[in-house]
C-alpha positions in Angstrom: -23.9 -17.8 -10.7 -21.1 -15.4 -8.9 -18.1 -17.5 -8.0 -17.5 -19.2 -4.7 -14.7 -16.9 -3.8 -11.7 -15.4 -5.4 -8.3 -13.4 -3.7 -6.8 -10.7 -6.1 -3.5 -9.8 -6.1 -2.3 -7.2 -4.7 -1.3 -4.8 -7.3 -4.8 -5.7 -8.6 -6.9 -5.4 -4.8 -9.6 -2.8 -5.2 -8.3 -2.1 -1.3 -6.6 0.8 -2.6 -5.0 3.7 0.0 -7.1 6.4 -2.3 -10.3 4.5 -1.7 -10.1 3.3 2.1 -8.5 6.6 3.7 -11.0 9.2 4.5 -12.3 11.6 2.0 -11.3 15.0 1.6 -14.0 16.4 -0.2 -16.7 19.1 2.1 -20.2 18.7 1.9 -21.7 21.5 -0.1 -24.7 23.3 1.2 -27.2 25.4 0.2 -26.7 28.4 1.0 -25.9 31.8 -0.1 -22.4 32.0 1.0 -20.5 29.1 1.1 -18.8 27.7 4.2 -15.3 27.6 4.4 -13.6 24.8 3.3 -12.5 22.8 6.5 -8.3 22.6 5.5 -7.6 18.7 4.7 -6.1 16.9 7.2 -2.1 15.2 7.2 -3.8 12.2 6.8 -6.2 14.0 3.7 -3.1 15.3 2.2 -0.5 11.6 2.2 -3.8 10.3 0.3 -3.6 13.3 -2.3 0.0 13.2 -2.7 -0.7 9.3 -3.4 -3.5 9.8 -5.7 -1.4 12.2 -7.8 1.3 9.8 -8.0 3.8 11.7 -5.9 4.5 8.2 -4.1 7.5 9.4 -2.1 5.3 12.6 -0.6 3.1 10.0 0.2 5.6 7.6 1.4 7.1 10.2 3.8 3.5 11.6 5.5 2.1 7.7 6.1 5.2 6.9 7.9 5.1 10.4 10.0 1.8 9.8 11.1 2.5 6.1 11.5 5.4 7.0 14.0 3.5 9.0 16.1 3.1 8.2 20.1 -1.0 7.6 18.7 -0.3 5.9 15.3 -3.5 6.1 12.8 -4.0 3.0 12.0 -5.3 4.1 8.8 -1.7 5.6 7.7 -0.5 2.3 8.8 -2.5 0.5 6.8 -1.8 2.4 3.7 1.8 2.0 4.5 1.7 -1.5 4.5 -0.2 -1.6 1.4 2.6 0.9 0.0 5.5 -2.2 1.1 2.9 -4.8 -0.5 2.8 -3.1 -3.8 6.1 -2.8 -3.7 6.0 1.1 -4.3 8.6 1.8 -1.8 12.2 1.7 -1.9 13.0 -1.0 0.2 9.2 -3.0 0.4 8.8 -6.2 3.2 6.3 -8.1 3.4 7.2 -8.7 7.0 7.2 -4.9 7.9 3.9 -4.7 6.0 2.5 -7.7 8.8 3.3 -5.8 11.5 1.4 -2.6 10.5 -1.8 -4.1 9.4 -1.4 -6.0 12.8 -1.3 -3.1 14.3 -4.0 -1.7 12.4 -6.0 -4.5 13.2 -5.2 -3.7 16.7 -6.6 -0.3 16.3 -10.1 -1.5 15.0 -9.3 -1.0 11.1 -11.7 -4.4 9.9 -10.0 -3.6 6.6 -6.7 -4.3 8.1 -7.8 -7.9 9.2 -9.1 -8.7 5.6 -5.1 -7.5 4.2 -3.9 -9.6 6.6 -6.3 -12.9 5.4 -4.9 -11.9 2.0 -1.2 -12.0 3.2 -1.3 -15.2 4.4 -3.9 -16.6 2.1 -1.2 -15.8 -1.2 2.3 -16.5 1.0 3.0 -13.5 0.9 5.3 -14.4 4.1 6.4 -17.8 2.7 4.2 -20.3 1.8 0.2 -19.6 2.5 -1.2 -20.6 5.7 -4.8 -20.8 5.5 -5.1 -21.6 8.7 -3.6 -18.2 9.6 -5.9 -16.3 6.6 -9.2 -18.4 7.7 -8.7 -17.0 12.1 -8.0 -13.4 10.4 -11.3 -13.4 8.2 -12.8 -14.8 11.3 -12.2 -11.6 13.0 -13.7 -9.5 10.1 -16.6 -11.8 9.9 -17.3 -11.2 13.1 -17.6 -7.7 13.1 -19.4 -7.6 9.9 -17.4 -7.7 6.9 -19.6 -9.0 4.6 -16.6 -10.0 2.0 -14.3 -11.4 5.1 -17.9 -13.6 6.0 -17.8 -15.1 2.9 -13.8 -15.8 2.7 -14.8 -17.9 5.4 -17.8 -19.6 4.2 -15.3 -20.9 1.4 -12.6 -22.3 3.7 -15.6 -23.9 5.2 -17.3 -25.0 2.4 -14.5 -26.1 0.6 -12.3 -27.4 4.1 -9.4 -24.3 3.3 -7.4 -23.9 6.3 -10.0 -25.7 8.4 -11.7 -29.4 8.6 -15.2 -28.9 6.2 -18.2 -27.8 8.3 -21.2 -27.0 6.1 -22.8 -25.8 9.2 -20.8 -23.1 9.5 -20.3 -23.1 5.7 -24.5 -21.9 5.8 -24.1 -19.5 8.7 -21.7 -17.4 7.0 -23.0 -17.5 3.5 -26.2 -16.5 5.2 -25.0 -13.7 7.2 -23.2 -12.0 3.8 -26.5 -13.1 2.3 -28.2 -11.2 4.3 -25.5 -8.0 3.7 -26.8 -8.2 0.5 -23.5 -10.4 -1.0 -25.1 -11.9 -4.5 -22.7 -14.8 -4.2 -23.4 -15.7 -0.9 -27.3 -15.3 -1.7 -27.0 -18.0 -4.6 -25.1 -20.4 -3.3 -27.6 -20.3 0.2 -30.4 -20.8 -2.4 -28.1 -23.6 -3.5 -27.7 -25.4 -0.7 -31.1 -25.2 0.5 -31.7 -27.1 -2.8 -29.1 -29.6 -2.3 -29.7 -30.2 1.7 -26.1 -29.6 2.4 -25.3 -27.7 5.7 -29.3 -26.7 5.7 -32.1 -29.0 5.8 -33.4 -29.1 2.2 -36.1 -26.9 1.5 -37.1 -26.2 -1.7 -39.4 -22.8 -0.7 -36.0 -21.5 0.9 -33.9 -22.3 -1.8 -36.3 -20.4 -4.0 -36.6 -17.7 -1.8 -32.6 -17.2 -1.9 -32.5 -17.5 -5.8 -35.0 -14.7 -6.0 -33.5 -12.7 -4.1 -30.1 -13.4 -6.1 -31.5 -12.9 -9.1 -33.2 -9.5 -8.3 -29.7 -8.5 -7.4 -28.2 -9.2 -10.4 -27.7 -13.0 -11.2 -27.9 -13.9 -14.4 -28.1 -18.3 -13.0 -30.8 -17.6 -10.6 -33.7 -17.3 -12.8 -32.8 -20.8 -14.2 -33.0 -22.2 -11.2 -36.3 -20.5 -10.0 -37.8 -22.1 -13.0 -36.9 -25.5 -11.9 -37.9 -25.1 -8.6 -41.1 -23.8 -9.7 -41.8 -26.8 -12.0 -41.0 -29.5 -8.8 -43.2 -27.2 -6.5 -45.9 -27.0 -9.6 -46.3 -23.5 -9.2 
């Protein structure tokens, strides 16, 4: 069984500028003569200078492209991760809130799960759930299949909000259903158990197998046990 849910740290998030900025690699094509490579963009070339360790290059282009008139909310998110990671001279928290807000603002769902993570580790202070459960709302909502299960958790486990199982099924179900292993076995699970869901053994089943095809190394087990009630 995957775990319910877990928040790295930030020097350890997978969410790193490299990975989330766009890519500056050009499709190859087959032909004769290649096409010219399209020059990478300022954006293209703070996340080189980044991935090469040339931090204050870096440091410089995000916060150029983050002042202009049209910020990219992108550079303002990587900024902001820069001040998280502490990776700039003089890193806040505070000034790292206000650009993934503003990121957030510009339609960056990635900048809505930083800011769960902000507030879920007190980054700020203490942590305010409350505060991390409405931001992975947000992300949940528009489809973020690892901010849908952040929120199943607070539900399931009454983090930042009263304990609805209710809602604790609908989201495990919806990042179930974006393929989310975790959510997948713990659905099966609480169609098993009847909590949140009506119990339904054939449901429960049909999560686990779907879990365990996927990768789940507790899902057999439990198909076998299911099959032996059901005498299949």
């Amino acid at each position: 069984m995957q775990p319910i849910h877990t928040f790295s740290l930030w020097k350890k998030t997978v969410w790193t500028a490299a990975l989330l900025a766009l890519s500056s690699s050009a499709a190859l094509h087959a032909q004769e003569t290649p096409a010219p490579e399209t020059p990478p963009t300022p954006l293209e070339r703070a996340v080189q200078a980044y991935e090469a360790g040339e931090l204050k290059t870096a440091a410089r282009a995000f916060t150029a492209l983050s002042a202009q008139a049209r910020p990219l909310p992108l550079a303002d998110y990587n900024l902001a991760m820069m001040h998280l990671r502490e990776e700039l001279p003089k890193p806040s928290a505070r000034r790292a809130e206000r650009l993934l807000k503003r990121a957030a603002a510009g339609g960056l769902v990635r900048a809505e799960l930083a800011l769960a993570q902000l507030y879920e580790q007190g980054l700020l202070g203490k942590p305010d759930l409350a505060k991390a459960k409405e931001w992975n709302l947000r992300a949940a909502k528009r489809g973020s299949s690892e901010a849908q299960v952040a929120l199943a958790t607070a539900f399931y486990l009454g983090r930042g909000t009263p304990a609805d199982p209710e809602q604790a099924a609908h989201w495990y179900r919806e990042a179930a259903k974006a393929g989310d292993v975790g959510a997948q076995y713990l659905l099966g699970s609480m169609y098993e158990s009847g909590y949140g869901v009506p119990a339904d053994l054939r449901l429960a089943r049909y999560w686990y197998d779907i879990a365990a095809r996927n990768g789940d190394e507790g899902a057999p087990y439990k198909i076998k046990a299911i099959d032996a009630q059901l005498g299949n």
